[in-house]
N, C-alpha and C positions, 0 to 999 in steps of 0.2 A: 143666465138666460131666464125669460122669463115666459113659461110655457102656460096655456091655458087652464084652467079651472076642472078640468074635468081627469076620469081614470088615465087616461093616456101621457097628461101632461103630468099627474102625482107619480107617475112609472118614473119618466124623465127627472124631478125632484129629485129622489131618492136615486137613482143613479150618480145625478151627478153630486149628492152628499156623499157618494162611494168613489168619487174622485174618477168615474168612470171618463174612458177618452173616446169622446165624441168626435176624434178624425178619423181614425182606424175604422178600415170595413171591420164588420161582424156580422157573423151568420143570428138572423131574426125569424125566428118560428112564430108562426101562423096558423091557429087552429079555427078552422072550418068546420062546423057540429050541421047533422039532418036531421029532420022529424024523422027521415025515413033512410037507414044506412046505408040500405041498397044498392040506391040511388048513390051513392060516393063514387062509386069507380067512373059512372057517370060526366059526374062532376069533374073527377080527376082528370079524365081524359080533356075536357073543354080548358081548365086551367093550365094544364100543362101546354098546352099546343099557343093558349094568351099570354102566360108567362114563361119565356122560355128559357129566362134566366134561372129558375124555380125548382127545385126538387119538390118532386109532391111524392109524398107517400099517407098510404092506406092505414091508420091506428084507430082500431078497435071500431067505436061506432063516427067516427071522423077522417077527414085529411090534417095532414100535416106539413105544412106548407116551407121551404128554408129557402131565406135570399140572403145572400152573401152584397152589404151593401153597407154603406155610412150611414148611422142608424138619426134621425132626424125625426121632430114632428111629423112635418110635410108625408115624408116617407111612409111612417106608420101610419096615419091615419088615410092617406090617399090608396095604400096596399088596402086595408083595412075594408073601403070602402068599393075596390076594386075585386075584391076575391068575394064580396058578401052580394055584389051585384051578378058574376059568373053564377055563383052556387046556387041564386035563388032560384032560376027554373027546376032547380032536382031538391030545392027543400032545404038549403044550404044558409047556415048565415055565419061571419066572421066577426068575432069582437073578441079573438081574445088573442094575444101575442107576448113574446118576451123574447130575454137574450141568455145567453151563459155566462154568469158574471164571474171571473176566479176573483178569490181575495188576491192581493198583492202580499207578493213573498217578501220581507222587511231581510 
């Protein structure tokens, strides 16, 4: 594949240097950071009611965002830019994501 230039598409690189399989759903964590924590539960409630495919949970001064999907550019940068658009009226911005990679048992 040949994915863009930027953090998002070096994620994708390295994945698929790990022989990762890009058919299978996988659960994709989302972390949503605040100027002002408070404000998260906030937040949480307006995401979860947008996303309701979404487990949102409350960590530490953040959300923690999990969608259970086929992990794809498209995907992560549209979530990306979809969760950092919700968040901003309580102070909210999303740029950082990943997956749970197991090594493969030989």
């Amino acid at each position: 594949m040949d994915w863009p230039e930027d953090a998002t598409g070096a994620v994708f690189r390295r994945l698929q240097e790990m022989e990762f399989n890009f058919a299978r759903p996988i659960v994709i964590d989302f972390n949503v950071t605040f100027d002002d924590s408070a404000l998260a539960p906030k937040a949480a409630a307006v995401i979860a009611s947008s996303l309701p495919e979404a487990t949102v949970s409350e960590q530490d001064d953040e959300l923690l965002v999990k969608i259970e999907d086929v992990l794809t550019y498209s995907m992560v940068t549209d979530t990306l830019a979809k969760l950092s658009d919700l968040a901003a009226p309580f102070g909210g911005i999303c740029e950082d994501w990943g997956v749970l990679v197991r090594p493969s048992v030989s």
